[in-house]
C-alpha positions as CSV (number, residue, x, y, z in Angstrom):
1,X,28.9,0.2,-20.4
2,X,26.6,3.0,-20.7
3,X,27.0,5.8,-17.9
4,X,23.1,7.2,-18.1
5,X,24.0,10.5,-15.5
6,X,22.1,12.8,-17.9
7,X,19.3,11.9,-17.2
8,X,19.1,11.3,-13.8
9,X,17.2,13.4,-11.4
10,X,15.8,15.7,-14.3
11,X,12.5,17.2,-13.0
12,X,9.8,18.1,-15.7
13,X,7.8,20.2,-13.9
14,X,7.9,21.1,-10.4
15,X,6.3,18.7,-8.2
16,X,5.8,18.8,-5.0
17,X,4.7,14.7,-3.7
18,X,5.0,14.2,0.4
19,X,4.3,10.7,1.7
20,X,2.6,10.7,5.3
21,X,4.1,7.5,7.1
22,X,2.3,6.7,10.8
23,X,5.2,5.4,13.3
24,X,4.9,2.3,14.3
25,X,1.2,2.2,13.5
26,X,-0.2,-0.8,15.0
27,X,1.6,-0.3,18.3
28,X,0.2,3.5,18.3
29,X,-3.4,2.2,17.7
30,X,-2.5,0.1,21.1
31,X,-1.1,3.0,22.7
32,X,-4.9,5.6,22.2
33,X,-6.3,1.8,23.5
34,X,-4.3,2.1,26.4
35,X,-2.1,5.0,27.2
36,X,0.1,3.4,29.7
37,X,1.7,1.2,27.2
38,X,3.7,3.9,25.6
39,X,6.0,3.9,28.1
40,X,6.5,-0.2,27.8
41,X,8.0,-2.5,25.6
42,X,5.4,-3.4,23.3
43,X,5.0,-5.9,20.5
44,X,2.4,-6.7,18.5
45,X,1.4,-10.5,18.0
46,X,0.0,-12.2,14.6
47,X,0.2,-16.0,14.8
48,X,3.6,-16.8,16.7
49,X,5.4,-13.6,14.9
50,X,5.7,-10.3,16.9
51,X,4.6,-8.6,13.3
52,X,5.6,-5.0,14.7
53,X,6.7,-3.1,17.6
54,X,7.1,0.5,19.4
55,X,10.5,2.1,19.9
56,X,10.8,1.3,23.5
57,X,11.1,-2.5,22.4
58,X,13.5,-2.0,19.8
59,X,15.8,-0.2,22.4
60,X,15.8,-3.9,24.0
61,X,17.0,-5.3,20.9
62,X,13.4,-6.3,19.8
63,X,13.0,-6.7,16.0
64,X,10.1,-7.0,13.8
65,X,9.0,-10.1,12.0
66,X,10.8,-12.0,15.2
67,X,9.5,-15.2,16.8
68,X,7.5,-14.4,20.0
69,X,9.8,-17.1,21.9
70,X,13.0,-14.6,20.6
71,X,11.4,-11.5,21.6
72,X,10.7,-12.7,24.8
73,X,13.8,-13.8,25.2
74,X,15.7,-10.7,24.2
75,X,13.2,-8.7,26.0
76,X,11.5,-10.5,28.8
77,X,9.2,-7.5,30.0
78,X,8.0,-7.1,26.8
79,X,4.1,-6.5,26.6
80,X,2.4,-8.7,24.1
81,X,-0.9,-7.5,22.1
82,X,-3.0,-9.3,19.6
83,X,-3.0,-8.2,16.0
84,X,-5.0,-10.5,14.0
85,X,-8.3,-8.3,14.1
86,X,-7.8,-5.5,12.3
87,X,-11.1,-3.8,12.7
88,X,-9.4,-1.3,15.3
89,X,-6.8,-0.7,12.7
90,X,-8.9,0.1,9.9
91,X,-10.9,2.4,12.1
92,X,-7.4,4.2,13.4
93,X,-6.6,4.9,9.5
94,X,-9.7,6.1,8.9
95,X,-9.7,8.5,11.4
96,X,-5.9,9.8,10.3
97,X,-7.1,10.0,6.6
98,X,-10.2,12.2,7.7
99,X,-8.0,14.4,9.7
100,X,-5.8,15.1,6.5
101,X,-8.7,15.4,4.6
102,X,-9.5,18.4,6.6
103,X,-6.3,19.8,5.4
104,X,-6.0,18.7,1.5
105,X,-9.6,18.3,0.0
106,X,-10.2,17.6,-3.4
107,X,-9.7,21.2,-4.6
108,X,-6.2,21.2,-3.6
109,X,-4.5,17.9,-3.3
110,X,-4.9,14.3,-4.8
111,X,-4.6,11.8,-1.9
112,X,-3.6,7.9,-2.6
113,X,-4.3,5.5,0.5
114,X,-1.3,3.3,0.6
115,X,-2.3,0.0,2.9
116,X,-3.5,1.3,6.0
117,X,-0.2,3.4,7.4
118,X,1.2,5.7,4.7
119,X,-0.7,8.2,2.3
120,X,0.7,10.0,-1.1
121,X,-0.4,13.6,-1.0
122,X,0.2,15.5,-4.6
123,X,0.0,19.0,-4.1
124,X,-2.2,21.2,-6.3
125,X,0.4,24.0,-7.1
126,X,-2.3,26.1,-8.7
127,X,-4.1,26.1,-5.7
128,X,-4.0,27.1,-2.5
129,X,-1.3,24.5,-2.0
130,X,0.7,26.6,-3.6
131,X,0.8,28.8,-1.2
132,X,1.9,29.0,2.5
133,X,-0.5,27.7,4.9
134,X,-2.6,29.9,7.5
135,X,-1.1,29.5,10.2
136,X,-3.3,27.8,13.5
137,X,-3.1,31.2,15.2
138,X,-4.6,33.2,12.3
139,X,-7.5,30.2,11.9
140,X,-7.8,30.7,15.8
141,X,-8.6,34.7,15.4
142,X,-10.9,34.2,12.9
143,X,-12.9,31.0,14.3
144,X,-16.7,32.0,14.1
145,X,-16.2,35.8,13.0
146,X,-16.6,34.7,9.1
147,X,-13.2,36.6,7.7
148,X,-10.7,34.9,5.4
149,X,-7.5,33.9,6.9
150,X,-6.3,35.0,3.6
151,X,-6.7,38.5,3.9
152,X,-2.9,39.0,3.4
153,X,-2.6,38.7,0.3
154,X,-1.1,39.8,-3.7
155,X,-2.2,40.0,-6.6
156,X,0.0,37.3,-9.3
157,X,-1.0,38.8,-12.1
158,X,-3.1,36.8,-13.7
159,X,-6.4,37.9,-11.5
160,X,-5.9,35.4,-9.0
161,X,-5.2,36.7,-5.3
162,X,-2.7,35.0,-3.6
163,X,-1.2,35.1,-0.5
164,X,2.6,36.3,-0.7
165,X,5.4,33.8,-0.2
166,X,9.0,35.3,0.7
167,X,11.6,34.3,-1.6
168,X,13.8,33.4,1.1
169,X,11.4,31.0,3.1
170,X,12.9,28.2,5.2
171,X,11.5,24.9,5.7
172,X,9.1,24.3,9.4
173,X,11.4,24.0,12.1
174,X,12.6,20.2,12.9
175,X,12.4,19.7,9.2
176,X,15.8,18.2,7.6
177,X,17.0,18.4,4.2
178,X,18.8,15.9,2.0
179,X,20.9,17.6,-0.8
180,X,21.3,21.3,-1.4
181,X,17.7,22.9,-2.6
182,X,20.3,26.2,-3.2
183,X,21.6,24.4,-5.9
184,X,18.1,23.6,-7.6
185,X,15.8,25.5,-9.9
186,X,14.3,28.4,-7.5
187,X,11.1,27.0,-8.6
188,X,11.5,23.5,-7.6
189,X,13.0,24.6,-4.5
190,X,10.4,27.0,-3.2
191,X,7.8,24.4,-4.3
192,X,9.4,21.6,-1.9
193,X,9.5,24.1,1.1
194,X,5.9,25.3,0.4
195,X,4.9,21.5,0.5
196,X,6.9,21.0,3.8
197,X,4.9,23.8,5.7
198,X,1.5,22.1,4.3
199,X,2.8,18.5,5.7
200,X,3.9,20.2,9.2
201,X,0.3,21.7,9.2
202,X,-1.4,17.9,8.5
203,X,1.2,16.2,10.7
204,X,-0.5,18.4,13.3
205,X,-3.7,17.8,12.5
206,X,-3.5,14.0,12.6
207,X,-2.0,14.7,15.9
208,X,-4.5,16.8,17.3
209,X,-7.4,15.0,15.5
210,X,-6.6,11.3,15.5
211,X,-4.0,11.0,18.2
212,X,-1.3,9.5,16.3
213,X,2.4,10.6,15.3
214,X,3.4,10.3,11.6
215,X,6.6,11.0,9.8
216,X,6.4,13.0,6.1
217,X,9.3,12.7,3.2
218,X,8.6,15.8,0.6
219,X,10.0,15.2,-3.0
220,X,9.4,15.8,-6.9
221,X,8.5,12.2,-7.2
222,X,6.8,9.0,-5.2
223,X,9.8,7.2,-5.4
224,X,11.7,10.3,-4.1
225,X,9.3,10.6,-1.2
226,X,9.8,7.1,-0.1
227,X,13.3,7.4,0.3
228,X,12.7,10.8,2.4
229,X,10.0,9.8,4.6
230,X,12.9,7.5,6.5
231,X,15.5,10.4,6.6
232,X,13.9,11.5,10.1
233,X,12.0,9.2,12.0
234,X,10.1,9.0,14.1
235,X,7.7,11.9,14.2
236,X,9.8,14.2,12.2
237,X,10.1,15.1,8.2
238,X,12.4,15.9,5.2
239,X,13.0,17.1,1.9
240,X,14.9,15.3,-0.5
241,X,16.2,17.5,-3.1
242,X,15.9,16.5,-6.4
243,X,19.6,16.5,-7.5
244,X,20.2,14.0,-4.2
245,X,18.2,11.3,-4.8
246,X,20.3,9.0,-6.4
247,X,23.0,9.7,-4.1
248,X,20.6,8.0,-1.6
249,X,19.1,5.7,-4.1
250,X,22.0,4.5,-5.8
251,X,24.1,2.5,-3.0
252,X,21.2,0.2,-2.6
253,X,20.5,-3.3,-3.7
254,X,18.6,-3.2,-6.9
255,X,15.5,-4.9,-5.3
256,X,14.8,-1.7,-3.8
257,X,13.5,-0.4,-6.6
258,X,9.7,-1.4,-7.0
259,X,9.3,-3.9,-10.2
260,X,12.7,-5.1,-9.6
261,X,11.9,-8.6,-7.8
262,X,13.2,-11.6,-8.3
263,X,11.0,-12.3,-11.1
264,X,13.1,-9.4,-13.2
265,X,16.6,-10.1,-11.1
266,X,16.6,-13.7,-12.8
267,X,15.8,-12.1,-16.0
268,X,18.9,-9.6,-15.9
269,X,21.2,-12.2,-14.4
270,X,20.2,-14.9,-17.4
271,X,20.6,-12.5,-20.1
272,X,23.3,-9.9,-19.0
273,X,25.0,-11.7,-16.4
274,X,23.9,-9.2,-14.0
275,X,24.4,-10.2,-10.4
276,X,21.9,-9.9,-7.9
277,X,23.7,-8.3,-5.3
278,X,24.3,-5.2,-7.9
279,X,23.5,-2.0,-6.8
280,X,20.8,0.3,-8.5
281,X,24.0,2.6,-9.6
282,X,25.8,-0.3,-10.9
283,X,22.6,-1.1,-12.9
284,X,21.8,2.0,-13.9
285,X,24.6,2.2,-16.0
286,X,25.0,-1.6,-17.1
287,X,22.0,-1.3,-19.2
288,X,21.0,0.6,-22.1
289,X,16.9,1.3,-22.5
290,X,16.6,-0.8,-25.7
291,X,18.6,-3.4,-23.7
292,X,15.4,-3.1,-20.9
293,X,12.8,-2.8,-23.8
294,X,14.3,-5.7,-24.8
295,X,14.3,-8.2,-21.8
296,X,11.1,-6.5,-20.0
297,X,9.0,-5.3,-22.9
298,X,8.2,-1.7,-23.7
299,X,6.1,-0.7,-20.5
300,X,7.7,-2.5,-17.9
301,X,11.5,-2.3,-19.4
302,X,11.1,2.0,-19.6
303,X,9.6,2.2,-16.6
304,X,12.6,0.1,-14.6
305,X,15.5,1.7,-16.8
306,X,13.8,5.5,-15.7
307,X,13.7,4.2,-12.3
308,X,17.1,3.4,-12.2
309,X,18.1,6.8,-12.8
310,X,16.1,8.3,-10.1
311,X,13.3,9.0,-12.5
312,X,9.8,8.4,-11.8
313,X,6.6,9.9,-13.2
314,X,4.1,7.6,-11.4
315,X,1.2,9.7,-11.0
316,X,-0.8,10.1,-7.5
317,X,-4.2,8.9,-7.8
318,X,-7.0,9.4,-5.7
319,X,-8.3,7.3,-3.4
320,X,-12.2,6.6,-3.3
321,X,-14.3,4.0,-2.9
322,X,-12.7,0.8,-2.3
323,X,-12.4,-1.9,-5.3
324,X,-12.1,-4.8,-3.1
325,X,-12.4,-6.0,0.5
326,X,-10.4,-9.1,1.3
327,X,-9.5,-11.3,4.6
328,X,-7.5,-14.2,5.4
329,X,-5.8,-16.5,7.9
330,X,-2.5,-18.7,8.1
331,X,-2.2,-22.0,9.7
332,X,0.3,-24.3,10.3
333,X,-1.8,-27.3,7.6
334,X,-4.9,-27.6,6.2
335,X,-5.4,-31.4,5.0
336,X,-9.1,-32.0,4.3
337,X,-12.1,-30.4,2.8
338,X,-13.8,-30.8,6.3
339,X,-11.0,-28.7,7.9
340,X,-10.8,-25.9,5.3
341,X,-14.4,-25.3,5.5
342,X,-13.8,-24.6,9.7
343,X,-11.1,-22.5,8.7
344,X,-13.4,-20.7,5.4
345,X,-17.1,-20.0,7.4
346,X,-15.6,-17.4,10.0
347,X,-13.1,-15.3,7.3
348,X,-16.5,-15.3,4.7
349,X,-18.7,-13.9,8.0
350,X,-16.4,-11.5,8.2
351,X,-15.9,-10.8,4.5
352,X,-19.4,-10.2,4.2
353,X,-19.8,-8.1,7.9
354,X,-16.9,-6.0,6.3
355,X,-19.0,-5.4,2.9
356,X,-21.9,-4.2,4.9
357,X,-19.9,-1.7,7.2
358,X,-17.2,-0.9,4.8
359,X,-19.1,0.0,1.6
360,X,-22.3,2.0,0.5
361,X,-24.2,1.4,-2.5
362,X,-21.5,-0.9,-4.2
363,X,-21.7,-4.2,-5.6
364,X,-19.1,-6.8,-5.9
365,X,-18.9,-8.0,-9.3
366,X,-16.5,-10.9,-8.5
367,X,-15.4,-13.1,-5.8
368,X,-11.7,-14.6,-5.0
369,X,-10.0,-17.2,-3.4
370,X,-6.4,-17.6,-2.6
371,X,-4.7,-20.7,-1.2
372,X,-0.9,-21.4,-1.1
373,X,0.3,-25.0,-0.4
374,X,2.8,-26.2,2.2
375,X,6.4,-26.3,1.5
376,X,5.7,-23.7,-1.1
377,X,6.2,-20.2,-1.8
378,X,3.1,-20.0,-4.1
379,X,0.0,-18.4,-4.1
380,X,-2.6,-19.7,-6.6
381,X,-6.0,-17.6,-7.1
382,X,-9.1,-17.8,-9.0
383,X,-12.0,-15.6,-9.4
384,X,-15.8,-16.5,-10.2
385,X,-18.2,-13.6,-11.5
386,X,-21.0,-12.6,-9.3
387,X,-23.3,-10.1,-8.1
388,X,-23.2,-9.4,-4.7
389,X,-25.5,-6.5,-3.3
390,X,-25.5,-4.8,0.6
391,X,-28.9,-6.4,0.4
392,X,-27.2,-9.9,0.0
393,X,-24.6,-9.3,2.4
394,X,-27.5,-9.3,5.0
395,X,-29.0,-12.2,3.9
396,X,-26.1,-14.7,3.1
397,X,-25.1,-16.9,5.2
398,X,-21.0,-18.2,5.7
399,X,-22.6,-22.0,4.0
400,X,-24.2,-20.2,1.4
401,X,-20.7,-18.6,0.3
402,X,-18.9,-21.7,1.1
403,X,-20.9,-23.6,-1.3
404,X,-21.6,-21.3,-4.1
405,X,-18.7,-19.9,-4.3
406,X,-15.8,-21.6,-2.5
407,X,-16.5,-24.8,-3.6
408,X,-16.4,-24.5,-7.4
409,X,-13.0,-22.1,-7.1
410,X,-11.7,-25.1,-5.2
411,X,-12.4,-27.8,-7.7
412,X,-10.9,-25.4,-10.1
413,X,-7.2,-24.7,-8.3
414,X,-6.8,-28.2,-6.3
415,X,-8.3,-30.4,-9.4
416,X,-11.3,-32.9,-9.4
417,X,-9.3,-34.9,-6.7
418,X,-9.7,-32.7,-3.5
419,X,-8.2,-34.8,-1.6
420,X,-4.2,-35.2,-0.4
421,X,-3.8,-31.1,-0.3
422,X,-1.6,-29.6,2.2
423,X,-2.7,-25.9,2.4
424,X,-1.1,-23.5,5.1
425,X,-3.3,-19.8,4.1
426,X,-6.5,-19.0,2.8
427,X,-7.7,-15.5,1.5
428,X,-11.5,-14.6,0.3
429,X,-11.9,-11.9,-1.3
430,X,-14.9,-9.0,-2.9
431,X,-13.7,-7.7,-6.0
432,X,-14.5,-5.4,-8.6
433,X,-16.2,-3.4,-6.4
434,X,-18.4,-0.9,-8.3
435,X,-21.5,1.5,-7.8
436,X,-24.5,-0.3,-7.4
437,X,-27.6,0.4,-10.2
438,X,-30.7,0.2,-9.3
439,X,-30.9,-3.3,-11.2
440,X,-28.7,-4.7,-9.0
441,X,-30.6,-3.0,-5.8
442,X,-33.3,-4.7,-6.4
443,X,-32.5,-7.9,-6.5
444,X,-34.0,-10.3,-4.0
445,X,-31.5,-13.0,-2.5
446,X,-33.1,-15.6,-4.0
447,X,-32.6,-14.3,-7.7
448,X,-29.0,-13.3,-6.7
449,X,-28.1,-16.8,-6.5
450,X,-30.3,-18.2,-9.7
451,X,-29.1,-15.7,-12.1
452,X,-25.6,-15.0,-10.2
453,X,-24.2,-18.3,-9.0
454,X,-23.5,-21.3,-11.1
455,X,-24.7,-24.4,-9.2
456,X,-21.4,-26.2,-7.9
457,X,-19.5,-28.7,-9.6
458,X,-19.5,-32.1,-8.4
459,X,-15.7,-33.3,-8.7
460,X,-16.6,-36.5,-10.8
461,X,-18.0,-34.5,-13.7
462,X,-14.6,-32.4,-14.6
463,X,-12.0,-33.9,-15.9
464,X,-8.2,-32.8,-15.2
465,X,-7.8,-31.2,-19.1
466,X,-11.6,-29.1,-18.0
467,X,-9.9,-28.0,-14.8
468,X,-6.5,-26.9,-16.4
469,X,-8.1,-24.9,-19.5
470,X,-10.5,-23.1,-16.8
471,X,-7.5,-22.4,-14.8
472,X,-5.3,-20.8,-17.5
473,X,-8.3,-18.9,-19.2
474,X,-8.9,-17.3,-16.0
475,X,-7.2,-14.0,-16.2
476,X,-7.2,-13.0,-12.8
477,X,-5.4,-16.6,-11.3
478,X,-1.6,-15.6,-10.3
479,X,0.9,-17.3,-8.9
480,X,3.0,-15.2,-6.2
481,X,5.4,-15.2,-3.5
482,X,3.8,-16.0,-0.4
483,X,3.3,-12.8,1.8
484,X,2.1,-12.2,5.5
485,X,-0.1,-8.7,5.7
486,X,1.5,-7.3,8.2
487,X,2.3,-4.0,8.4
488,X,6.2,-3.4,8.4
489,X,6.9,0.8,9.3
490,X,10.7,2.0,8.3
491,X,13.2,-1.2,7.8
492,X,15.8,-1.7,10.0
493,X,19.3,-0.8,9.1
494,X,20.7,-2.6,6.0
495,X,17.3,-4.3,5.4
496,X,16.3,-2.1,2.5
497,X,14.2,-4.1,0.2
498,X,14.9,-7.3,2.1
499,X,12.0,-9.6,3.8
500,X,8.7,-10.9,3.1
501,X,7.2,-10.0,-0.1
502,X,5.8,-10.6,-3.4
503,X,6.5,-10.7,-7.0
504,X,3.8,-9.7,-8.5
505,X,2.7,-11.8,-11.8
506,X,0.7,-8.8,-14.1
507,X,4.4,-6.4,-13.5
508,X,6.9,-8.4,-11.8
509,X,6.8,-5.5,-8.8
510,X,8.4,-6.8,-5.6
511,X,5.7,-5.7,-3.1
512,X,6.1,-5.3,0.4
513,X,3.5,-6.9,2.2
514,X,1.3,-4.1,4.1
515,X,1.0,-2.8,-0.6
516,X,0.3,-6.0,-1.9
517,X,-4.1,-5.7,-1.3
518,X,-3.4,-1.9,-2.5
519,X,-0.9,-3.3,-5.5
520,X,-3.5,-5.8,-6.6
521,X,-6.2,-3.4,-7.0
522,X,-4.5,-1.2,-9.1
523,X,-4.5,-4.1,-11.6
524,X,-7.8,-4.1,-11.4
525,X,-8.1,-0.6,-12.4
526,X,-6.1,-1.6,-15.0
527,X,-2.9,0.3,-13.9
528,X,0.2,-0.3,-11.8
529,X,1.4,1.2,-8.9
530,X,5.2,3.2,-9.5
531,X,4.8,1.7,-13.4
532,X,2.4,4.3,-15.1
């Protein structure tokens, strides 16, 4: 055995990476809808689940990802909302990613949209974010007389004023701290409470601006900040200090750590009889690199050994315009061509309402459909190239979609006989989502499905090798875990890691399931999320 403890928790450079987390974000977006619910039990209903639900239920023993029937019976008062349109929700996380927007713009912080409730903000240290914040009563003197609200400020030497920042600051009131920062590099320290004062400052601005309560973990790293933003919730925020984090990170199961599904877990158990119950400590120092290199390849295999030790370099990326817009829908079975296409017309009307009011001046360069079968914990996808405009999207209708593009995916994933399939979830999708040219603008409908669309395939003319050869060639089909998107706020007690998910098939990441639309388009950007 190899113990690794030099290199955990090293820090590079000083980083300062704060993940914003919204409480209990559908049941909030209920609450602005109507205000008298905040004081109820309240869950929040997809299919027969209660997906989510606000603190007051939980105090009645209400859980998430619990039957309705259950709920109810633990909690018989409890108030029951719909959640399966998600048009409010979108337009709730919009609203909270403006309001931080109007604290971190591009010249000062990178912002990384995580699903629709949690957002990676890397501080620009050479910025402003660097320094301390003005504070709302300074921006209130100054409101419509035109002076700086830095006007307190130094000179660091290098020609750049900056506003001075006292060498003994303390983090914002209310703000907790895991680990001792004393003991860090004065650098690293004073960067981490700098970056606390700028989150209290957003955390009031989403409040004040989008009427919703989040909670904020400030660390060196992603990874870090994931395991802070739970230290003090709800509504509150902490710093993990750098020289802490495996203390937190290393008691838990392995499959806490992204990339560490059960994909990878079966790979360690064959091949170095590695149980899956170890913890991330116990792995860390099981396993040499080469030993990871080895089983996992070079990218995948130094990424997981680094993240074993608390390391983790993963960069935050912008978010900007969307890469792909996707719905679905679960059901109990699907059993004929007749009934999928019911089920299909509605989610490809909304797919392309969705492309209309969601994007400008972007085309989708490929479409995607997603089915998983009953009894099964598999997803099977495949993608056909097209060219689909703003200007289609108002043309198109659902049958057009179903049968220029549905219909020749489904030939391809359920074989020439469609016929005898048992399907329990669909998912269309708008991928590839790029910046329209003025080629593509001014394409009429009509030419969009001559030049775009091949005409579809009648069953009798493919044969099963035809249908297997497409399938495999295609290298955007996967095969995953089933997921329902849901979105899942902090886990409860003992649940780190555990629930539904997905192993996904280009990194072997376990994704929870409000990441995996974000996760999948990072592939398509040709990256991976926590794996640089």
């Amino acid at each position: 055995m190899q113990t690794n403890g030099t290199l955990r928790n090293t820090v590079s450079r000083p980083r300062a990476v704060v993940l914003f987390d919204l409480d209990c974000f559908y049941a909030q977006c209920e609450h602005l809808r109507e205000p008298e619910l905040e004081s109820l039990p309240l869950g929040i209903q997809q299919k027969q689940i209660i997906v989510t639900c606000n603190y007051e239920a939980r105090k009645h023993g209400v859980r998430k990802l619990t039957l309705v029937t259950e709920a109810l019976r633990r909690c018989p008062q409890l108030v029951i909302r719909s959640g399966e349109d998600l048009t409010r929700y979108r337009q709730c996380s919009e609203n909270v990613y403006r309001a931080l927007r109007q604290v971190f713009t591009d010249e000062v912080a990178r912002v990384e949209r995580q699903g629709l409730d949690e957002l990676f903000v890397e501080l620009d240290l050479s910025s402003e974010c660097g320094l301390l914040p003005p504070t709302e009563t300074a921006e209130d003197e100054l409101d419509g007389v035109g002076e700086d609200p830095w006007s307190q400020r130094s000179d660091d030497g290098a020609g750049a004023p900056r506003p001075a920042v006292p060498h003994d600051l303390s983090p914002p009131a209310g703000c907790t701290v895991a680990g001792d920062l004393a003991a860090e590099d004065p650098t690293c320290a004073t960067t981490l409470v700098v970056a606390a004062h700028w989150a209290q400052r957003a955390r009031d601005r989403i409040r004040e601006v989008a009427g919703m309560t989040c909670s904020a973990g400030i660390a060196t790293s992603k990874m870090a900040a994931k395991l802070a933003v739970g230290l003090n919730k709800p509504n509150g925020q902490a710093i993990l200090a750098p020289g802490h984090v495996m203390a937190l990170l290393g008691p838990k199961p392995m499959r806490f750590i992204p990339g560490l599904g059960h994909a990878v877990q079966k790979t360690l158990e064959q091949r170095f009889q590695i149980s899956r119950d170890a913890t991330v400590s116990q792995l860390a120092d099981a396993l040499t690199k080469e030993q990871w290199i080895n089983a996992l390849g070079q990218r995948v295999g130094s990424a997981l050994y680094l993240a074993c030790q608390g390391i983790d370099d993963s960069p935050v990326t912008s978010s900007s315009a969307p890469t792909q817009l996707s719905v679905e829908d679960s059901f109990q079975s699907c059993k004929s061509l007749a009934e999928l296409e019911a089920l299909a017309r509605p989610l490809l009307e909304q797919l392309a309402r969705r492309f209309r009011e969601e994007t400008s001046g972007l085309v989708a360069r490929r479409f995607r459909l997603t089915l998983r079968w009953r009894g099964s914990n598999a997803r099977r996808s495949a993608t056909l190239p097209i060219e689909f405009s703003a200007s289609a999207a108002e043309q198109i209708t659902a049958g057009e979609m179903w049968t220029s593009w549905v219909r020749p995916l489904l030939t391809r994933l359920l074989g020439p006989n469609t016929a005898g399939f048992q399907l329990t979830l669909i998912n269309v999708a708008l991928v590839n989502l790029e910046p329209a040219t003025s080629e593509a603008k001014s394409r009429s409908i009509s030419s969009f499905f001559r030049q775009a669309l091949p005409p579809p395939p009648t069953v009798v003319e493919q044969s099963p090798k035809q249908t297997v050869a497409a399938t495999d060639a295609d290298d955007d089909a996967t095969e995953d875990q089933v997921v329902v998107l849901v979105e899942i706020d902090d886990p409860e007690p003992g649940d780190w890691g555990q629930g539904t998910g997905a192993v996904c098939p280009e990194c072997y990441a376990w994704v929870r399931p409000w990441d995996v639309e974000v996760h999948s388009m990072s592939h398509d950007e040709g990256s991976s999320w926590w794996i640089a």
